[in-house]
C-alpha positions as CSV (number, residue, x, y, z in Angstrom):
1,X,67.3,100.0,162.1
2,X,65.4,99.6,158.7
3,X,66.5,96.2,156.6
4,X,66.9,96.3,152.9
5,X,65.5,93.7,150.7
6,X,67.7,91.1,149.2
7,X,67.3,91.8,145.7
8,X,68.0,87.7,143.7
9,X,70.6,88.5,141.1
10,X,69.1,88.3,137.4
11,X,70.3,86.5,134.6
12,X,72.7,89.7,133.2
13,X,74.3,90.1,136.6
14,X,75.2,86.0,136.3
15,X,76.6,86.7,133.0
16,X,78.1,89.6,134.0
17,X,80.3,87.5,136.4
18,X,81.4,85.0,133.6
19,X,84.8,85.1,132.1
20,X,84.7,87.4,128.9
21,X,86.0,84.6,126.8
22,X,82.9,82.5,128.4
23,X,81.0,85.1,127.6
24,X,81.6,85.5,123.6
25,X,81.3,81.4,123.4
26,X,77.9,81.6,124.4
27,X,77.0,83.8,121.5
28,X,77.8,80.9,118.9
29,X,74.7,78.6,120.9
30,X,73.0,75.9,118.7
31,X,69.4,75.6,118.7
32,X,66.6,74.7,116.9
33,X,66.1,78.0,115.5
34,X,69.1,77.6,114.4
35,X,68.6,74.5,112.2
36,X,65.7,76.4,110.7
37,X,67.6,79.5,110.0
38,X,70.2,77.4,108.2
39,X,67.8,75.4,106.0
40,X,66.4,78.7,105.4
41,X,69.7,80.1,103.9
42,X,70.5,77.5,102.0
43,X,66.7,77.2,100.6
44,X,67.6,80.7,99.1
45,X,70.5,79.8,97.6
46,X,69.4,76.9,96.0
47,X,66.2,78.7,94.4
48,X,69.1,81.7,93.0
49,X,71.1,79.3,91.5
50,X,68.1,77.6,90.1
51,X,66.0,80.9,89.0
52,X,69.3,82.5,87.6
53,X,71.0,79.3,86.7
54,X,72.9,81.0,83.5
55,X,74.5,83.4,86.4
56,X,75.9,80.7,88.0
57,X,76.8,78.4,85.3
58,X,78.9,81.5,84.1
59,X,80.7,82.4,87.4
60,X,81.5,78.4,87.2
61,X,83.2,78.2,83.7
62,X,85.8,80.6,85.1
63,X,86.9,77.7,87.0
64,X,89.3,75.1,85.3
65,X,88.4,72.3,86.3
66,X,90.8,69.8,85.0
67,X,94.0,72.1,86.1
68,X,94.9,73.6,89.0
69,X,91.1,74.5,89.8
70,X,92.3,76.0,93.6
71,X,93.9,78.8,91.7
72,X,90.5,79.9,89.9
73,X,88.2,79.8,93.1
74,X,86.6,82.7,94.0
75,X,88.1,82.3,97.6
76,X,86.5,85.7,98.7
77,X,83.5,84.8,98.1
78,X,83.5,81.0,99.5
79,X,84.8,83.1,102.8
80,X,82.4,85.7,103.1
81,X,79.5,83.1,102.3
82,X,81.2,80.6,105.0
83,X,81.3,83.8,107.7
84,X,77.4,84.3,107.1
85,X,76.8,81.0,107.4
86,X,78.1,80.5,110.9
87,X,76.9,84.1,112.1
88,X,73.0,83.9,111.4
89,X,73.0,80.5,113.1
90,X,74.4,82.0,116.1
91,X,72.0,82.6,118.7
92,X,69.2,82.6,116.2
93,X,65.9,83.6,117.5
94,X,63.4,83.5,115.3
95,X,60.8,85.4,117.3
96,X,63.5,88.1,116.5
97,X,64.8,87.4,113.2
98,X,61.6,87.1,111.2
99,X,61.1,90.5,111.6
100,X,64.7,91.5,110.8
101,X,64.3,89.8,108.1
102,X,61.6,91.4,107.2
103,X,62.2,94.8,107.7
104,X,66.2,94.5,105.7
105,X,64.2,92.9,102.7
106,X,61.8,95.5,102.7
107,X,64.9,98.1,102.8
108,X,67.0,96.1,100.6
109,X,64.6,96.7,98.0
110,X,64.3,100.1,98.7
111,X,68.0,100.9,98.9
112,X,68.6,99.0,95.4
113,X,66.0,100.4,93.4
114,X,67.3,104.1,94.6
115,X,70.8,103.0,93.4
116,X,70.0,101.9,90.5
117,X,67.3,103.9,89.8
118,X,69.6,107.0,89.8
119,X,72.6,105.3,88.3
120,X,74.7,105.8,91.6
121,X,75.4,101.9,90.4
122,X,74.4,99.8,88.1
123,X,74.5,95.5,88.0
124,X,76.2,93.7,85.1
125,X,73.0,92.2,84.6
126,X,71.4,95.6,83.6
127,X,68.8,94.6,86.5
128,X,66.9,97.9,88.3
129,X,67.2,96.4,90.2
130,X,68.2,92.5,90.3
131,X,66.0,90.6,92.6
132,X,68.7,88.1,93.4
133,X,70.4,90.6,95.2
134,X,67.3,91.5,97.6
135,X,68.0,88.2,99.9
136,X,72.0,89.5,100.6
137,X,70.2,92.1,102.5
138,X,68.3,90.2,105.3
139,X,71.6,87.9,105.1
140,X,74.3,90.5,105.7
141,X,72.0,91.7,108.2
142,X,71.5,89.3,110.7
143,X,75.1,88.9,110.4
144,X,75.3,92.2,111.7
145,X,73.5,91.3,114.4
146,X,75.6,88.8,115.6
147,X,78.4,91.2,115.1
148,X,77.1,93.4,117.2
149,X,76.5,91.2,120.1
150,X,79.9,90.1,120.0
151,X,80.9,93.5,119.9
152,X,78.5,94.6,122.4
153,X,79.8,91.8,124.8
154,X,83.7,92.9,124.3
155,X,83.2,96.3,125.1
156,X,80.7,96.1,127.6
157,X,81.4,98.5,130.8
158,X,83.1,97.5,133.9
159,X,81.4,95.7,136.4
160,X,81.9,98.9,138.7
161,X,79.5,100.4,135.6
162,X,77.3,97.2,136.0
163,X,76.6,97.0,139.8
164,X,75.8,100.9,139.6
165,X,73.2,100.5,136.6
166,X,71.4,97.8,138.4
167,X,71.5,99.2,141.6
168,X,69.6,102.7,139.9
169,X,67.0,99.8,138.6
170,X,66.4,98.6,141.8
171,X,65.8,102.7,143.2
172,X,63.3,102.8,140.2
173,X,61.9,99.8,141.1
174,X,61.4,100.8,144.5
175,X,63.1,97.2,145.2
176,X,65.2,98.7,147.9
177,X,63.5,100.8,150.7
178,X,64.7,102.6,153.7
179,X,68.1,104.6,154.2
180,X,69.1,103.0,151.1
181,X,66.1,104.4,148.6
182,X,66.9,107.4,149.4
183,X,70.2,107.7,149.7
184,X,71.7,109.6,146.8
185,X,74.2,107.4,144.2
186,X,76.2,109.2,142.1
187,X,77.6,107.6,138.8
188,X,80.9,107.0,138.2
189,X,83.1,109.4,136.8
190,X,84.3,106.4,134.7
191,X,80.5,106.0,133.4
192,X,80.2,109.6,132.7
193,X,83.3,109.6,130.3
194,X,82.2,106.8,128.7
195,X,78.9,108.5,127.8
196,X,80.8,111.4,126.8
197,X,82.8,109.5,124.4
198,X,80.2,107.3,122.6
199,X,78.1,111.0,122.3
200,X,81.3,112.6,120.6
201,X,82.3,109.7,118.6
202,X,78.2,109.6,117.6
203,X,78.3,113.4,116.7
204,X,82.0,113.0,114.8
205,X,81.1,109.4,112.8
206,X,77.6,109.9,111.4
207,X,78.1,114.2,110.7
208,X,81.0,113.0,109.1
209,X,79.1,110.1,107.1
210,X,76.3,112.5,106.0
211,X,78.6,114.9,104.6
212,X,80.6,112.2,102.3
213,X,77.1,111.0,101.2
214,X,75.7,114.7,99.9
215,X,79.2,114.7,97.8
216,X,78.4,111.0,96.6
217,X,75.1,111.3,95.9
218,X,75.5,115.2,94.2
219,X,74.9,114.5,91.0
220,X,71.4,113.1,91.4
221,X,69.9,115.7,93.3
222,X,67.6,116.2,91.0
223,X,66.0,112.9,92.1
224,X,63.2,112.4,94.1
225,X,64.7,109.3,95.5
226,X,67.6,111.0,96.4
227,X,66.0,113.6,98.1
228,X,63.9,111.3,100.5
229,X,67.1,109.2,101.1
230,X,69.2,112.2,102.3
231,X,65.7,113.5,104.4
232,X,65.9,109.8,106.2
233,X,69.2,109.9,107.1
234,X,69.0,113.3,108.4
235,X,66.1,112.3,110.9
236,X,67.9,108.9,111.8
237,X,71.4,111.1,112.8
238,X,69.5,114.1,114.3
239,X,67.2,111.7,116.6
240,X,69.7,109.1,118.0
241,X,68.4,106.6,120.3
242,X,71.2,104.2,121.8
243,X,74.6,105.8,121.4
244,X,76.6,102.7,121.9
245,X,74.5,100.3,119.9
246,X,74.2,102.6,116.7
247,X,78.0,103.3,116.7
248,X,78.1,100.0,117.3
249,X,75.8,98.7,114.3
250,X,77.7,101.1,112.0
251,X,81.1,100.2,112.7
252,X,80.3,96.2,112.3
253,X,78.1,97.0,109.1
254,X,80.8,98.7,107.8
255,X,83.3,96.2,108.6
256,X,81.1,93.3,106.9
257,X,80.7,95.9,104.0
258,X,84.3,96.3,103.0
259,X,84.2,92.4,102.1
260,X,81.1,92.6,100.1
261,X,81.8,95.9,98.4
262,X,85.4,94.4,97.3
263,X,83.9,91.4,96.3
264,X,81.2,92.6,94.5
265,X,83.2,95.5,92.5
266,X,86.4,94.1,92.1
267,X,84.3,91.3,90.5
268,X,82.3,93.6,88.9
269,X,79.1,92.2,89.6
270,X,77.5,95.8,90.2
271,X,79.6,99.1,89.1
272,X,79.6,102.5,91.0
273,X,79.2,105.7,88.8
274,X,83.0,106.6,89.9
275,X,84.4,103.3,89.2
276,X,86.2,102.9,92.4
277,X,86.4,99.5,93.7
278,X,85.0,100.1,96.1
279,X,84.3,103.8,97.1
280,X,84.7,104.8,100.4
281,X,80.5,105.8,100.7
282,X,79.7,102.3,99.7
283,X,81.3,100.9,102.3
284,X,80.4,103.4,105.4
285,X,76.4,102.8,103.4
286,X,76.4,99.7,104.8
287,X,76.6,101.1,108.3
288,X,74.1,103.5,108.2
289,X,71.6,100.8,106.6
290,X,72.4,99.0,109.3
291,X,71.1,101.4,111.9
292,X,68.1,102.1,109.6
293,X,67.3,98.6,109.9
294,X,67.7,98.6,114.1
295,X,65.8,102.0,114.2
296,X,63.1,100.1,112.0
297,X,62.9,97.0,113.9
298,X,62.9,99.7,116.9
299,X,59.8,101.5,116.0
300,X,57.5,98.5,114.7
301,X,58.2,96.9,118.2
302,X,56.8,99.7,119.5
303,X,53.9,100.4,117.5
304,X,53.0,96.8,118.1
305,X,53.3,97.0,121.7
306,X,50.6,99.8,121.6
307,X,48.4,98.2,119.5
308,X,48.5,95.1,121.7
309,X,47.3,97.9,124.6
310,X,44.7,99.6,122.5
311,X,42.9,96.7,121.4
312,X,41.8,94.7,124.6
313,X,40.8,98.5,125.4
314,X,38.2,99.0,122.5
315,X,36.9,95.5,122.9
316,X,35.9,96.6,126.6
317,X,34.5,99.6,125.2
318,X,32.3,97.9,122.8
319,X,31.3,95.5,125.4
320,X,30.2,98.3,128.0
């Protein structure tokens, strides 16, 4: 009779036995990254109210402040900015979150100047575009993030879906050998309808999105900008990479959109060439940036993991 090794649960399956509501605490941790990322934040802030001090002195004389000053305060905003502030502290990593903040200012930049650029919007500055409004990218971002772990954690699958994923690890692995390596496993049907949703949502959501932004965007398709825009999002849709996670980043960038699109239109610190307040494609655009971000984080990861292989390899060859 052949024995099976006795594989020591990991870290996941440990958390995978915690309560779900013990769970989601643990994604608000406090660390030391986190008192970085928060003097960070505020850092920014500081140096935009300083740099574009008339901005803010004139959002402040809205205010009355020897009446009923409550009624005047731009309580959308002081939520939204109080919701950030939590989120990027949560868990922070900076390890991680450099580079998403990188690669969202970066995209920011590029996303803005096409907007504005083209006139699909325009700020009330007359900026094209405002750099003020380049650090609201890598913000809103890594607020995404957070989002998504929370969301990620609350719709995780069953522990039935769990035990079967690890156990096809440890096959791989060849952790497991005897009758039980190669015995034959068989997902769960509830797995395999679970796939099938997130691939039908996947094909239904983003299709959907791509076909409300060739509409939006119609009337600059004479633009070169717009023309590379609507080729990027093509090649992110057609070459999905992670189901769950990307309908997953879309649906919280969205969600974290609606606030920021209100805010900033109703407001009308930045104006859409229809006027809405706001239109429907702004707020389903913060989505898709949001996967554009994750897909770039994705592939500079792993262009950096292969040049980390190639080099130690062409300094042997040099030495030989």
């Amino acid at each position: 009779m052949k024995k099976t090794k006795i594989i020591p649960p990991s870290q996941d399956s440990e958390r995978d036995d915690l309560s779900l509501w013990r769970q989601v605490v643990s994604l608000f941790a406090w660390n030391r990254d986190s008192k970085i990322l928060l003097s960070i934040f505020f850092l920014t802030i500081g140096l935009i109210i300083y740099v574009w001090w008339p901005l803010a002195e004139e959002l402040l004389s809205y205010i009355d402040w020897d009446g009923p000053w409550w009624l005047y305060m731009d309580w959308l905003l002081l939520g939204i900015f109080l919701f950030m502030s939590i989120a990027i502290v949560s868990r922070a990593d900076l390890g991680v979150d450099s580079l998403t903040i990188l690669v969202a200012a970066l995209g920011g930049l590029v996303i803005e100047s096409w907007g504005t650029q083209t006139n699909l919007w325009h700020y009330y500055t007359a900026e094209r575009p405002p750099l003020w409004i380049i650090p609201a990218w890598p913000i809103a971002t890594l607020t995404i993030n957070r989002i998504v772990l929370v969301l990620n954690t609350l719709t995780k699958n069953s522990k039935e879906s769990n035990d079967f994923a690890r156990r096809a690890n440890a096959r791989r692995s060849n952790l497991i050998d005897g009758d039980t390596a190669s015995s034959q496993e068989h997902a769960p049907r509830k797995v395999i309808s679970q796939v099938f949703i997130l691939k039908t949502a996947y094909w239904i959501l983003f299709p959907t999105f791509f076909a409300l932004m060739l509409y939006f965007v119609s009337p600059t398709f004479d633009k070169s900008y717009t023309l590379l825009s609507i080729l990027l999002v093509a090649l992110l849709i057609i070459t999905p990479t992670d189901y769950r996670i990307a309908l997953l980043t879309f649906v919280a960038g969205a969600g974290l959109g609606y606030y920021l699109e209100l805010w900033g239109t109703t407001r009308e610190c930045w104006t859409y060439y229809t006027f809405q307040k706001p239109p429907l494609f702004a707020i389903l655009a913060h989505g898709m940036a949001a996967v554009a971000f994750w897909r770039a984080e994705l592939l500079v990861k792993m262009v950096w993991v292969k040049m980390k292989r190639i080099i130690p390899l062409s300094r042997k060859v040099r030495r030989t």
